[in-house]
C-alpha positions in Angstrom: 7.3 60.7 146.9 8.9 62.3 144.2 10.0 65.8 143.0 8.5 68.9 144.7 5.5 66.9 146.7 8.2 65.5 148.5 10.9 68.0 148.7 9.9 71.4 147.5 12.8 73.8 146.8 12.1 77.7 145.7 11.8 78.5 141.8 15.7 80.7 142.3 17.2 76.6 141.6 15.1 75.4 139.1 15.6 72.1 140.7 11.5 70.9 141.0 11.6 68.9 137.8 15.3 68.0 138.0 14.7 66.3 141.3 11.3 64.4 139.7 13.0 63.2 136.9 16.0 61.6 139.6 13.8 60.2 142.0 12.0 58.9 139.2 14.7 57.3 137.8 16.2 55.7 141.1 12.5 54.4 141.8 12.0 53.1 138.5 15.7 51.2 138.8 15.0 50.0 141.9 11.7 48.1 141.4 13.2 46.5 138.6 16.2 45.5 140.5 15.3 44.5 144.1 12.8 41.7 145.1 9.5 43.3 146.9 7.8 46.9 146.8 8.6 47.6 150.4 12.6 47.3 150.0 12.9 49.0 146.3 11.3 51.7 148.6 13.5 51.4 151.7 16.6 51.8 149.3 15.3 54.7 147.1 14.9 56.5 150.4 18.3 55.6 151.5 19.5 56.9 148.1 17.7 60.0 147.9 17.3 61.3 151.3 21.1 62.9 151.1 20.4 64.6 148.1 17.2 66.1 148.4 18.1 67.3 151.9 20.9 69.1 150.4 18.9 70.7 147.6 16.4 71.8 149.5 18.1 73.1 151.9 20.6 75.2 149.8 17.3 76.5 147.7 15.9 77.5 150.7 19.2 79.5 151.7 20.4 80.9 148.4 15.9 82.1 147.8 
């Protein structure tokens, strides 16, 4: 769900850890902020999806 088990990227990014500490982040705010488990989820996937596609796709092409 978060960092590298759920988008791995190649070492040449250094972006493993980054992306943990994000998606930690927006998970953390968002069970704080919205009412049940099941949408803080449905909106940290919304949020993230974008961004982790992008960086894991562009470590995959620049590796």
């Amino acid at each position: 769900m978060l960092g590298d088990s759920a988008h791995a990227t190649t070492p040449n990014l250094d972006q493993g850890a980054c992306q943990a500490i994000e998606s930690a982040f927006a998970l953390a705010r968002l069970l704080h902020l919205e009412p049940t488990l099941e949408k803080a989820l449905q909106v940290y996937y919304r949020l993230r999806k974008k961004r982790t596609v992008f960086t894991t796709q562009t470590s995959w092409q620049v590796g």
